[in-house]
C-alpha angles and dihedrals in degrees: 000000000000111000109213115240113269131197129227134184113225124204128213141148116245087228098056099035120345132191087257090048089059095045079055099058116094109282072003082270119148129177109233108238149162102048109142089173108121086213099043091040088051081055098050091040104046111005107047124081134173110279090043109137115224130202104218104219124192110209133176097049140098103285102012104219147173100250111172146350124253138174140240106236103159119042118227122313140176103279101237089199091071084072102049106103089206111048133091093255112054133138121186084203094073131071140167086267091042099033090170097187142040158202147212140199125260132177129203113254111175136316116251109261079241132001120258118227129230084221092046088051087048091068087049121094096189085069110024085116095062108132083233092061090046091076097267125175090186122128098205119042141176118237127191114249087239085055081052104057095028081061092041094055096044084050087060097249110122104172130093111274091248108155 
């Protein structure tokens, strides 16, 4: 069966991992990790496939805003993070039997010719049902392949999302 390509809007705070961050990686390629969200995790476990497009979305700052475009390139898998005792994002109620949460790949595509603000969005009707206008907290998100291309060409980039 051929999926068909979906969309997601992913959340993150400049300080902590910005979109730069990810084009900096090696082949600008960056495991997602750290959502302890049930519903987010559901998303990044069973919804999300390579090829997916995400909005990067830097949250937490002065004027939130979509700021690039990445790629899934590694379906769901158990968040190893969640086991290091040490780190910022462990749970002691996950284990390599119970992993709990989970991540996925994404590669850096191409910045926006110019961000797209959450307050700009907000004057917008063709996406006033975004799951990001609706008072969400959550950190992975689905978006509508119209929302997609609507941001996209706010954000100045008029050509198919090919790569």
């Amino acid at each position: 069966m051929n999926r068909q390509r979906r969309f997601w809007l992913f959340k993150s705070e400049p300080s902590c991992f910005s979109f730069d961050d990810l084009g900096n990686r090696p082949d600008g390629t960056e495991h997602w990790d750290g959502v302890r969200n049930f519903q987010a995790r559901n998303l990044l476990r069973d919804e999300i496939k390579p090829g997916d497009g995400v909005l990067f979305y830097h949250s937490n700052v002065t004027e939130p805003a979509v700021v690039g475009i990445a790629r899934v390139v590694n379906e769901g898998y158990p968040d190893w993070t969640a086991l290091d005792p040490a780190g910022e994002h462990f749970d002691p109620r996950a284990g390599r039997d119970n992993p709990i949460w989970y991540m996925v790949d994404v590669r850096y595509v191409r910045p926006l010719a110019r961000p797209v603000t959450l307050a700009e969005l907000k004057m917008h009707p063709e996406v006033a049902d975004m799951v990001l206008l609706q008072r969400s907290r959550l950190s992975v998100q689905p978006v509508t392949p119209a929302q997609w291309e609507f941001i996209l060409r706010l954000g100045g980039i008029h050509e198919p999302f090919n790569q």
